[in-house]
N, C-alpha and C positions, 0 to 999 in steps of 0.2 A: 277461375280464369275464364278467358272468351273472349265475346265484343264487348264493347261498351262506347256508346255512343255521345258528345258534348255537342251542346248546341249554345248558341246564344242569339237575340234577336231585340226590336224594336228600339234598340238604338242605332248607332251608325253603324256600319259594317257586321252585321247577321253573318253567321258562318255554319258550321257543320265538321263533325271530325270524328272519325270511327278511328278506335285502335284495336287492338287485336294480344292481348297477353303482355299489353304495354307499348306495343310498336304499331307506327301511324299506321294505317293501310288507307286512307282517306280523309281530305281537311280539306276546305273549300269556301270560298264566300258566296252568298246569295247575288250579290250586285254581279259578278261573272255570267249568269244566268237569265236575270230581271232583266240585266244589260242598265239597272237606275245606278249610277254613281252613289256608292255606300249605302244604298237601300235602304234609307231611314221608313222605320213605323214597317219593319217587316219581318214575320217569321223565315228562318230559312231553311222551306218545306223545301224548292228545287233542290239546294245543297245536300240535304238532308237523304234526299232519295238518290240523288248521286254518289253519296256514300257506300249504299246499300247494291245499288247496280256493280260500282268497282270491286266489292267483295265477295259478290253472285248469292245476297242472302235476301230475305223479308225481314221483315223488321223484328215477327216472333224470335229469330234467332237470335237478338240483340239481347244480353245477358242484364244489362242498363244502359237510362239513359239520363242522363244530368242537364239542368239547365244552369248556365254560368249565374244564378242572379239568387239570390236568398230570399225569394218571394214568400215562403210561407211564414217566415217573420215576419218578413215588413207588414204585413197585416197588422199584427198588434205595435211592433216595433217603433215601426215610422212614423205613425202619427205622433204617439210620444215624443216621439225625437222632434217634431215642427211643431208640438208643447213649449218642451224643454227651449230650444235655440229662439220661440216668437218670446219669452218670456225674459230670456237673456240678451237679445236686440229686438226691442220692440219695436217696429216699425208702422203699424197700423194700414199697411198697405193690400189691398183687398186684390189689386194682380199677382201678388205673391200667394196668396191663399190658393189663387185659381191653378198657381203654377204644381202646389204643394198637390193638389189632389189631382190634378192632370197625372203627377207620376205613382201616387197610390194606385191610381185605376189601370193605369201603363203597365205596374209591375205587379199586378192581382194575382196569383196564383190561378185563381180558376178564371182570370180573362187568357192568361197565356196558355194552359191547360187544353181549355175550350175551340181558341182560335188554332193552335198547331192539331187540335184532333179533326177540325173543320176542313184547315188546307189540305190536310192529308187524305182526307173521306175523299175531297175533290179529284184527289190523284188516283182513286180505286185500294187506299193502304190506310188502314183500323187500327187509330195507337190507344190502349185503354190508359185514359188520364193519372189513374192510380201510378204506373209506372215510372211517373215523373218525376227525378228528384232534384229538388231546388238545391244549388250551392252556395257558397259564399263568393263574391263575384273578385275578393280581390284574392281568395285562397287561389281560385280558378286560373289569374295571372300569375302568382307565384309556380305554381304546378307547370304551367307553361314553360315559366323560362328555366325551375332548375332541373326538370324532367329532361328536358330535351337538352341541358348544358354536356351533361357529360361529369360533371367533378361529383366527385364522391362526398362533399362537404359545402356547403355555400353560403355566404351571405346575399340575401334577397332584399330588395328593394324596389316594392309596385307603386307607381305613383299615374294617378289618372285624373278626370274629373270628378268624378264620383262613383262608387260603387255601394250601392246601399246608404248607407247615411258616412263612407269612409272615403276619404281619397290617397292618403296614403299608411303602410304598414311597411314594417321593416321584421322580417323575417330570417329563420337561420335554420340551413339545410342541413342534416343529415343522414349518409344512407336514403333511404326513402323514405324519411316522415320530415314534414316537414312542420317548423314551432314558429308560434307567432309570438314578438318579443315587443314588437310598440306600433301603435297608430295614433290618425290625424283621423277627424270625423269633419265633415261641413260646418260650417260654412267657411272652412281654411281647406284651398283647393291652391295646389299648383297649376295641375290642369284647367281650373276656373279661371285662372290669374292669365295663364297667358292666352284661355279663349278668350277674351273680356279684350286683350291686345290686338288679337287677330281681328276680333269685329269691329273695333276702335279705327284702324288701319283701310277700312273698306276690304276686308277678305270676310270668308265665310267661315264661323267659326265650329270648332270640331270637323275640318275639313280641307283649311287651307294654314294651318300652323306650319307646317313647310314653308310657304311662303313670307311669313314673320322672319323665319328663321333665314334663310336666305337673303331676305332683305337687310337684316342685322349685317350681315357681313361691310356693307355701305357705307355702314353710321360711326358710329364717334363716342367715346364715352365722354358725359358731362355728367359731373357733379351737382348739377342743378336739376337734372333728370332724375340723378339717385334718390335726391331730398324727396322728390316729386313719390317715388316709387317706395318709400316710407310709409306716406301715407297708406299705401294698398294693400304691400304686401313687407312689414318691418318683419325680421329675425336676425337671429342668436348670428354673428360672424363664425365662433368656434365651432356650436353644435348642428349650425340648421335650424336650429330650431324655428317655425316660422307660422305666423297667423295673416287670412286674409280677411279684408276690414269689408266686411258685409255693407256699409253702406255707402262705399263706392262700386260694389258689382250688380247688387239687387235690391236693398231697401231703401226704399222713398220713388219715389217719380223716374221714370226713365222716355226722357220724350224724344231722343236719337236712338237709341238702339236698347236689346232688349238684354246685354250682357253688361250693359254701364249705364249708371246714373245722371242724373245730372250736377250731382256733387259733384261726382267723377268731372266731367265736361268742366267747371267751374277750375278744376284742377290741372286738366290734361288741353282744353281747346275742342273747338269743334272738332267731330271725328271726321274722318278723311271718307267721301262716297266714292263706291266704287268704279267710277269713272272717271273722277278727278283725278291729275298729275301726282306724284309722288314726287316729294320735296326732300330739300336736306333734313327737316324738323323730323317727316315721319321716317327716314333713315335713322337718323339720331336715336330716335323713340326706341323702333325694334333695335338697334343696340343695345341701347342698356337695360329693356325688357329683356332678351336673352343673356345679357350679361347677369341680371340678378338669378334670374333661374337656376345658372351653372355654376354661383357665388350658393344658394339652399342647397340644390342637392350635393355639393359637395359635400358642406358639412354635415346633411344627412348619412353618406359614406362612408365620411370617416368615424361619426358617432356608430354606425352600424357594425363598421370595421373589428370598432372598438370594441364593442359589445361581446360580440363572436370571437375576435379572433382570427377569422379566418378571410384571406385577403383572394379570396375565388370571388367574384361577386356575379350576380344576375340582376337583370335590371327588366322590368314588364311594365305594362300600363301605357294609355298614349301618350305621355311623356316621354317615355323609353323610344319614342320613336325621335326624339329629338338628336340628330348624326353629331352636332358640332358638340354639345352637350357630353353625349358619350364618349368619344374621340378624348374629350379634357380626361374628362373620369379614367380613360383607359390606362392615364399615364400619371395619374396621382403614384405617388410613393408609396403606398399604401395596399395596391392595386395590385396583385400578382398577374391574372387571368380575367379576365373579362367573358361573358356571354350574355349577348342581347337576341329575346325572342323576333323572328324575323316580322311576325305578326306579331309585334307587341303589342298593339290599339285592342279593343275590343274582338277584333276579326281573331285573337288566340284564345280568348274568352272559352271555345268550344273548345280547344286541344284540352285546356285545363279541367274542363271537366271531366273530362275523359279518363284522363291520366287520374285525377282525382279519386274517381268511383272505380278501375281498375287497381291503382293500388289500395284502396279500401277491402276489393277482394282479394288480394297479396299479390299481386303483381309485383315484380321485382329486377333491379338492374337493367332500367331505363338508360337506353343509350343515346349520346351523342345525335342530335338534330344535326346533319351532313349537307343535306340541300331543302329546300320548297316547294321542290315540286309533286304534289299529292293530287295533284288535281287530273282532269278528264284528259286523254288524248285521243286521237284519232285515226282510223287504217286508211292506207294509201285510195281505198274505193270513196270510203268518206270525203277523203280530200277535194279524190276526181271529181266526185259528183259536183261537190259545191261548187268548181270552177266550172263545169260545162254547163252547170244553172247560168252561171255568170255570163257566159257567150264571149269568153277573153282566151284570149289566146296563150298556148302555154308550153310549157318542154316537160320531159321529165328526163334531170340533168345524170350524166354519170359519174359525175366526181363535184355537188355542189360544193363544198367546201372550200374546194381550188379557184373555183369557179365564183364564186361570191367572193373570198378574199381580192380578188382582182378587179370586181366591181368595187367594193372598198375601199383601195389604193387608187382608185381613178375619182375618187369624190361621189360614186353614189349612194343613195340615202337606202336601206334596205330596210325592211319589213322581216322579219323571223319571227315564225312559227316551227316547234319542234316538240315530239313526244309529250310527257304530262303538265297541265298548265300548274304556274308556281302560286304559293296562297300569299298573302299579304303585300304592301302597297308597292314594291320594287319587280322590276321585271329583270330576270337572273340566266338569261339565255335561253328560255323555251318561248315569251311571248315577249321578245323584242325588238325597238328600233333601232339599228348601229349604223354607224358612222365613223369614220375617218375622225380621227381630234388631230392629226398634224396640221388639217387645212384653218386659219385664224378665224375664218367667217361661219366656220360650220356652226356652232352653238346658234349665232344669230340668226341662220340657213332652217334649222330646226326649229325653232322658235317661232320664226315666221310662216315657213310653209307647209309644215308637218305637224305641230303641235298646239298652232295656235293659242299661244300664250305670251305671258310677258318677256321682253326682252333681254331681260337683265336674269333672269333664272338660267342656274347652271344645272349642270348634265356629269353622271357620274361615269368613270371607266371603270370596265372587265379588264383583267388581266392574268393571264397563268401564274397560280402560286409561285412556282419557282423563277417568277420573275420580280413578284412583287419587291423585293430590297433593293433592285434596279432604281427605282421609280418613289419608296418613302420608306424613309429610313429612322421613322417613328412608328410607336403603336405594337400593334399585334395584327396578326390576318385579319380582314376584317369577307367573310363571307357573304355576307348580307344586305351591302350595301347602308351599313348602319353606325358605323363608326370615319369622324371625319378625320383626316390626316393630313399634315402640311406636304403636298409635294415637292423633291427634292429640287432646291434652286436651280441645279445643269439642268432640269427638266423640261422647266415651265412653258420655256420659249421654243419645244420641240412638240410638246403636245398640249397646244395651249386652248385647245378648246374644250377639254374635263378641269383647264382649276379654275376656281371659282376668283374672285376678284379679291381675297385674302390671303392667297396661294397654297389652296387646300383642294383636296377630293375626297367624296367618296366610295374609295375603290370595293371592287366586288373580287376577291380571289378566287380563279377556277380551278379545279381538278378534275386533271383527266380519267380516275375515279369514278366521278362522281358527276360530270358530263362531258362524253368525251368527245361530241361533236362541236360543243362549243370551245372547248378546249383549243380541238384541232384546228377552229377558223382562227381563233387567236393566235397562233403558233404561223398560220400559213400566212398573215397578214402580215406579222412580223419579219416573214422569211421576205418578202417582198418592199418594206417599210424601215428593215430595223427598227419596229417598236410596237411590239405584240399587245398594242393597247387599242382597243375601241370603247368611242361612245356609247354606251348601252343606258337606256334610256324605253320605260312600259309603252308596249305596245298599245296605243292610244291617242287620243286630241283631250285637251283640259274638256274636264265636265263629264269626262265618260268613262265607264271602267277599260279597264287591262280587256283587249281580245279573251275569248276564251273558244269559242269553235274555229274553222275555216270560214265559215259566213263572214262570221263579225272581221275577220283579218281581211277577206275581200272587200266590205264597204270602206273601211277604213285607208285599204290602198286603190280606192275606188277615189276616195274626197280630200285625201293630200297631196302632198307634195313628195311620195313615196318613189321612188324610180324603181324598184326590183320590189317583189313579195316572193320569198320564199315560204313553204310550206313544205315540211319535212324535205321529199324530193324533188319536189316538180317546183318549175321558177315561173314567174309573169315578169313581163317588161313593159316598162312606158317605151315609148318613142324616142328617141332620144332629141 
């Protein structure tokens, strides 16, 4: 028993995650720190030392340390494997080769080794390389989501881009070991299937699939679309079962984009640049892109279901991070309980090793994942300081709560900052922006002068548990902001600025438990509103991470369209 420490890095979202005898005491993304959005191509040394500060130890105390990725196979492993798959689609394409050994050298054992023992020298703190232990990357998301579920039993389901030469495994929990029962290896990727859509679409892929998926809500199912989406990605109706067609995503020539061909294009139409208009076709499109996705993994579910037996499911990997997806899954028949890791993308990567190499030492009776928030907080002097840097004027309030909920029933946009920052992509009450949803133009309001972003993307609501069955009268709680729900029709037209344009949200349920400040704004909002819901929505502008000091929450209410920043006590005001 002890520490043990999970890390993951050089893909998107790099994190960090100390646990302690099985229970988190630190989890953190590197981009919070960088301040680079998902901080691709980087170790996450800052994370990693912020782990170590919140638990007052050096690193010698760390009992181990895991890296979420199976690098000391893929050494022999993976070239085999880009053998095996050039031999079984041949394509003779010499950028695909360059791509193949881009990721050999990416995922080196002793390049990753090397450069985490380099950043860390840099920071004055000595990790001997020996102590490094490679994981399996998608064990590492299983361990993620049923560690932190809570059920004594589970059926698991990681589905991602790729993890080592896999993208999906279908797994089944018990007690604390967990067995691995079927996988998908490359070049059949869901998460390849709908990056390949997102870049098709003029978004950024591995980064802006949320935005696919939202857009879906717009479009239309067509049958001629289906046909079209045969070609990419054909499977089983019953099982799931499902292969994607290598030489519409990568093999042969790709002279638009670097996730589709020009087969593809011959198939789909020119892709859409990321400045040109969005039309009914490319609504249409992400339709029935996301429609086929929640048509696979169903049947993945149920087949998984099947297998096991057991109707608790967990769901991990950056697919898992798809809301409307999960939301379906929640309410299949089949379906007792649902639990989706909140950092499902790679950003859990590190929980999972964690929990991994601690129950390898017998760690046991892993509880129940309650909230997000693992991250740094800050003391009232830290605060002060950074605001008198700032030269802004400020209060420090005696009842903010009351005091903010009043700014919120009068239409203004707030900033909240509070205690420890939350880890993965949703902001959960400690680094948030909220808002009023009774007013119709608010969504648009944020969109425009706070967020800088497209128009048409919706905005999720907070709301006290014990109010959620008010509000959607489908589903389970959904904590996380991860699961999508239809709101209730008497609703819509009272807080019509969290549903989305299909008549869904989704909601984040609070407990006074488990944050009782934010709790209490929700409750005093409502005592003032009749309807203890707000907009909550990461603190941030598109392209940049979640706040995570008081600095970053000052620039940030510095260049929008912010009217209040809270920061634990003390308040700032625009002008009105």
């Amino acid at each position: 028993m002890g520490y043990y420490l999970g890390l993951f890095g050089y893909g998107p979202n790099p994190s960090a995650a100390l646990v302690r005898d099985g229970r988190i005491v630190a989890f953190a993304e590197e981009e919070r720190f960088n301040r680079i959005k998902t901080a691709p191509n980087s170790l996450p040394v800052s994370a990693l030392l912020y782990c170590l500060r919140e638990a007052g130890i050096g690193l010698d105390a760390v009992d181990g340390i895991g890296f979420g990725w199976e690098s000391d196979r893929y050494v022999d492993a993976m070239p085999r494997f880009y053998d095996e798959t050039r031999a079984a689609y041949p394509d003779g394409d010499p950028y695909n080769r360059l791509q193949e050994d881009y990721l050999l050298n990416l995922y080196h054992p002793t390049r990753i080794a090397t450069d985490l023992r380099q950043g860390l020298a840099q920071r004055g703190v000595y990790l001997d390389a020996e102590r490094l232990r490679f994981i399996p990357h998608h064990l590492c998301h299983a361990a993620s989501a049923y560690y932190a579920s809570g059920f004594a039993e589970a059926s698991i389901l990681t589905v991602d881009g790729s993890g080592e030469e896999f993208s999906t495994f279908m797994w089944h929990g018990v007690d604390d070991r967990i067995k691995e029962l079927r996988s998908v290896k490359l070049p059949h990727s869901l998460g390849g299937y709908y990056a390949t859509f997102t870049e098709f679409l003029g978004f950024r892929a591995y980064q802006d699939e949320g935005k696919l998926m939202g857009l879906a809500s717009y479009g239309r199912y067509s049958d001629a679309l289906q046909a079209k989406l045969d070609e990419i990605l054909p499977y089983d109706r019953t099982t799931g079962d499902f292969r994607t067609n290598p030489y519409l995503r990568y093999l042969g020539p790709r002279t638009y984009g670097r996730r589709f061909t020009d087969r593809f294009v011959e198939i789909f139409g020119r892709p859409r640049l990321a400045h040109q208009p969005l039309e009914d076709h490319h609504r249409d499109l992400a339709f029935n892109v996301q429609w086929r996705l929640e048509q696979v993994v169903t049947g993945l579910v149920r087949s998984l279901i099947a297998l096991t037996g057991v109707r608790s499911l967990c769901l991990a990997g950056g697919v898992a991070m798809n809301c409307c997806m999960n939301g379906k899954l929640s309410q299949l028949d089949e379906v007792r309980e649902i639990f989706v890791q909140p950092a499902a993308a790679d950003n859990g990567i590190a929980l999972g090793a964690a929990w991994v190499l601690a129950q390898r030492a017998g760690a046991t009776g892993f509880e129940r994942m309650r909230h997000a928030s693992w991250g740094p907080a800050y003391t009232a002097a830290e605060i002060e300081a950074a605001i008198r840097e700032s030269k802004l004027p400020y209060l420090r309030s005696a009842d903010v709560v009351e005091e903010i909920a009043q700014d919120l029933a009068e239409g203004r946009i707030v900033g909240w900052l509070q205690g420890r920052m939350e880890v993965g992509a949703r902001a959960l009450g400690n680094r948030s922006i909220l808002a009023s949803p009774l007013f119709p133009d608010m969504r648009d309001k944020l969109n425009r002068e706070v967020k800088h972003r497209e128009d048409w993307r919706p905005f999720c609501p907070s709301l006290p548990a014990d109010d959620y069955r008010t509000y959607f009268d489908h589903g389970v709680d959904s904590d996380y902001m991860i699961l999508a729900y239809p709101v209730r029709p008497e609703f819509r037209d009272r807080v019509p600025s969290i549903v989305h344009v299909d008549g869904t949200a989704r909601p984040q349920t609070v407990y006074r438990e488990h944050n009782a400040r934010f709790y209490a704004l929700l409750k005093a909002f409502g005592r003032r509103t009749g309807h203890p819901v707000l907009i909550n929505t990461s603190f941030n502008v598109q392209g940049e991470p979640i706040v995570c000091s008081p600095r970053d929450a000052l620039r940030c209410f510095g260049g929008t369209g912010l009217d209040v920043l809270v920061l634990d006590e003390f308040v700032l005001r625009k002008p009105k």
